[in-house]
C-alpha positions, 0 to 999 in steps of 0.5 A: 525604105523600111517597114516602120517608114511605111508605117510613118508614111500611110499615117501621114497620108491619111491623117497629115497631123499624126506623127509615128513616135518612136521607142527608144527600146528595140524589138530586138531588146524585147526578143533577147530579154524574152529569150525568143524571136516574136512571131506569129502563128496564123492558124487557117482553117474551116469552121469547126477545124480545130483552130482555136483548141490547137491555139490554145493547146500551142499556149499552153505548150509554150507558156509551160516550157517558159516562153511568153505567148497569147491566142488572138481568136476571131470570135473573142476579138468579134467580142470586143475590139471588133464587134463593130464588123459584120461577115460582108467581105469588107468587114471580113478584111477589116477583122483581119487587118485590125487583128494583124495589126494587133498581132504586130504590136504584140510581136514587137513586144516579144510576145508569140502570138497565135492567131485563130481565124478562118480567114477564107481570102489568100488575099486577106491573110497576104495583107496580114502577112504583110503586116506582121512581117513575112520573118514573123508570119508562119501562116497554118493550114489547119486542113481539116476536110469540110465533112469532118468539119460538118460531122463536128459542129460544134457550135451548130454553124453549119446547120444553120447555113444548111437551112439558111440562117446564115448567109454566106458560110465559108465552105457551105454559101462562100468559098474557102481558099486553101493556102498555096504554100503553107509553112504547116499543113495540119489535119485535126481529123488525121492527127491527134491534137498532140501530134499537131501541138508537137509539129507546131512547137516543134516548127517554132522552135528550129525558126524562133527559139 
């Protein structure tokens, strides 16, 4: 069975009046006219690591040697397609599935997609992984230590769970699991945001480019 009659299948099961249309314009097509193999960056990190700067910086970096790339970043997506969603952890798997989704979708139309989002869970971001496409998912460990972290702040977040504003805050009231085996490990507290943008170019290009 292959992915696209997954697809076909969970539709079917949860809506028996829904039907998956076909393209008749391959994501093998898209990928050859673009001159690149779509996939997924899944950046993964601490709040205040560096994620959605070295997002943008890897863009940037991309889009500037001619290859055609989007950030997804979880507080712009909290903004719009899921603002409906809370941070209770059914609301925090359902950011991360909508946004795989979405990320999937733009794959297939050839684009690289850079995705910013703490997601704390192993299993949320496996059920991303499974989503896009072990081949299109190169998930990052943006390793950052939660002292460097909290020294930032850049958004004042964690000053606000210190005094209990915010109630469960990854890496202060809830927890932070570490990917296992990422394909990158980068420290934004070690390594300038060069030295990181380079490694990450660099990983895409030997797998994708």
């Amino acid at each position: 069975m292959g992915k696209l009659d997954k697809i076909e299948d969970i539709g079917l099961q949860g809506a028996p009046n829904i039907f998956w249309h076909g393209s008749q314009v391959s994501a093998e097509l898209r990928s050859r006219q673009a001159g690149q193999r779509a996939a997924t960056v899944w950046l993964t990190g601490l709040s205040g690591a560096g994620k959605s700067t070295l997002a943008s910086a890897l863009e940037g970096r991309l889009v500037g040697a001619g290859h055609m790339a989007y950030v997804l970043d979880g507080d712009n997506l909290r903004h719009h397609l899921n603002r409906d969603l809370g941070f209770s952890p059914a609301d925090r798997q359902e950011n991360i599935r909508r946004s795989a989704e979405v990320a999937r979708i733009m794959n297939d139309a050839g684009l690289f997609v850079i995705c910013a989002f703490i997601s704390p869970l192993r299993q949320d971001r496996e059920m991303a992984r499974q989503i896009i496409g072990a081949d299109n998912f190169l998930e990052t460990h943006v390793s950052t230590s939660a002292e460097v972290c909290e020294a930032r702040d850049p958004k004042g977040l964690y000053q606000k769970a210190r005094a209990g504003l915010i109630p469960q805050f990854t890496g202060i009231s809830a927890p932070y699991e570490a990917p296992l085996e990422p394909a990158l490990k980068l420290d934004t507290g070690a390594l300038p945001l060069d030295a990181c943008c380079e490694r990450l170019y660099q990983q895409l290009s030997r797998r994708f480019l």
